[in-house]
Steps between C-alpha positions, in 0.01 A plus 500: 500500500534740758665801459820661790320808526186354585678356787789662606447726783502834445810759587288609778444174637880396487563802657256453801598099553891574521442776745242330682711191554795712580311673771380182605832311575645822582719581278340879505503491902197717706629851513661510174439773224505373160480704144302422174839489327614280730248233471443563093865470491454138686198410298664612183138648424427925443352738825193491402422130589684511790304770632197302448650235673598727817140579476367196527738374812411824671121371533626166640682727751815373407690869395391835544558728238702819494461724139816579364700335750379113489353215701534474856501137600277460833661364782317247696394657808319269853184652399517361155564172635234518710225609260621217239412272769218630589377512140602180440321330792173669395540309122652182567269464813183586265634296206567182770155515593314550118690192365414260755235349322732422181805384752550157334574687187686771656711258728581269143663863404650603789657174543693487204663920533578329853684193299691786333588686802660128615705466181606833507647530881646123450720669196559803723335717241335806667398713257259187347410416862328840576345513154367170577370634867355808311331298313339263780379861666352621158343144407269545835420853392437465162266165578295780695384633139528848530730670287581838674557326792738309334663783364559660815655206633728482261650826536472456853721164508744740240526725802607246756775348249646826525478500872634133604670391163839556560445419951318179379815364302672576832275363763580138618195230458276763383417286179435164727255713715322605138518109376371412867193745504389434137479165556270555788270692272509205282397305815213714598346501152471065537306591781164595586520814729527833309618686832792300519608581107456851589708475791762342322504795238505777766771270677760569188409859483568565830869325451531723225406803685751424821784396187471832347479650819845422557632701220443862694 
């Protein structure tokens, strides 16, 4: 039998996921200054695991920390934009190219998060549809067997929700164009050229990059 405690998360890590989904969807916009007692108050948790939590969200860049006053929430700035691109081309493009030789695994995967994606936009359910399309980004990444790399991606695909979460409910087809582009991947992976898979992967980057670069 197993135990609650043994599995419920701990104060500290209910403090960081509420505040870390609530800067995600923006609930704490960029710019705003938030206090411990605020956020332990939210949490229904003590300071003390809230600071740890502010702690750990300051090394994903997500706040900056101010003693005695609280936790600046960092506003996206162009530069940040442009670095999380530019980060995220150098993984996705290095993953693309280390899981070629597994692709007919890798493409039984990836088809079925895009299957999900489908599902999701025909029920007009966003939030599920951009899980699912995180998780057809991470599937390549992960696939690519190294861990820290996969890690980084991660927080860098947290990063960009921030960014384009609330402009991507808002933009018109932008969903098709994701559906459209994923489904090319899938193509290229049936295939035998590995330039043309890697072109298709920098392809849907680089509609991400001009999407979010629409939001400055």
């Amino acid at each position: 039998m197993t135990h609650p405690s043994r599995t419920a998360p701990s104060a500290a890590e209910r403090a960081y996921r509420h505040l870390k989904q609530a800067i995600l969807e923006q609930v704490y916009p960029g710019g705003q200054l938030v206090s411990e007692g605020e956020i332990a108050e939210a949490t229904g948790v003590s300071r003390t695991p809230v600071r740890e939590a502010l702690l750990r969200l300051e090394t994903e860049g997500l706040v900056k920390l101010y003693p005695k006053r609280g936790a600046l929430i960092r506003p996206v700035s162009a530069r940040e934009i442009a670095d999380v691109i530019e980060a995220r081309r150098l993984v996705e493009l290095h993953a693309a190219d280390r899981v070629w030789p597994r692709r007919a695994e890798l493409r039984a995967d990836l088809a079925r998060r895009l299957d999900e994606m489908r599902r999701a936009h025909g029920a007009g359910d966003i939030t599920t549809l951009m899980a699912a399309d995180r998780s057809f980004h991470g599937a390549v990444v992960e696939a690519a067997g190294n861990e820290i790399l996969a890690e980084l991606y991660h927080r860098l695909r947290d990063r960009q929700l921030r960014m384009g979460e609330a402009s991507f409910r808002l933009s018109p087809g932008w969903a098709e164009v994701a559906l459209t582009e994923h489904a090319g991947q899938l193509a290229a992976l049936d295939g035998d050229d590995p330039q043309a898979w890697h072109d298709a992967v920098a392809a849907h980057i680089d509609t991400a990059a001009r999407m979010l670069g629409t939001l400055r």
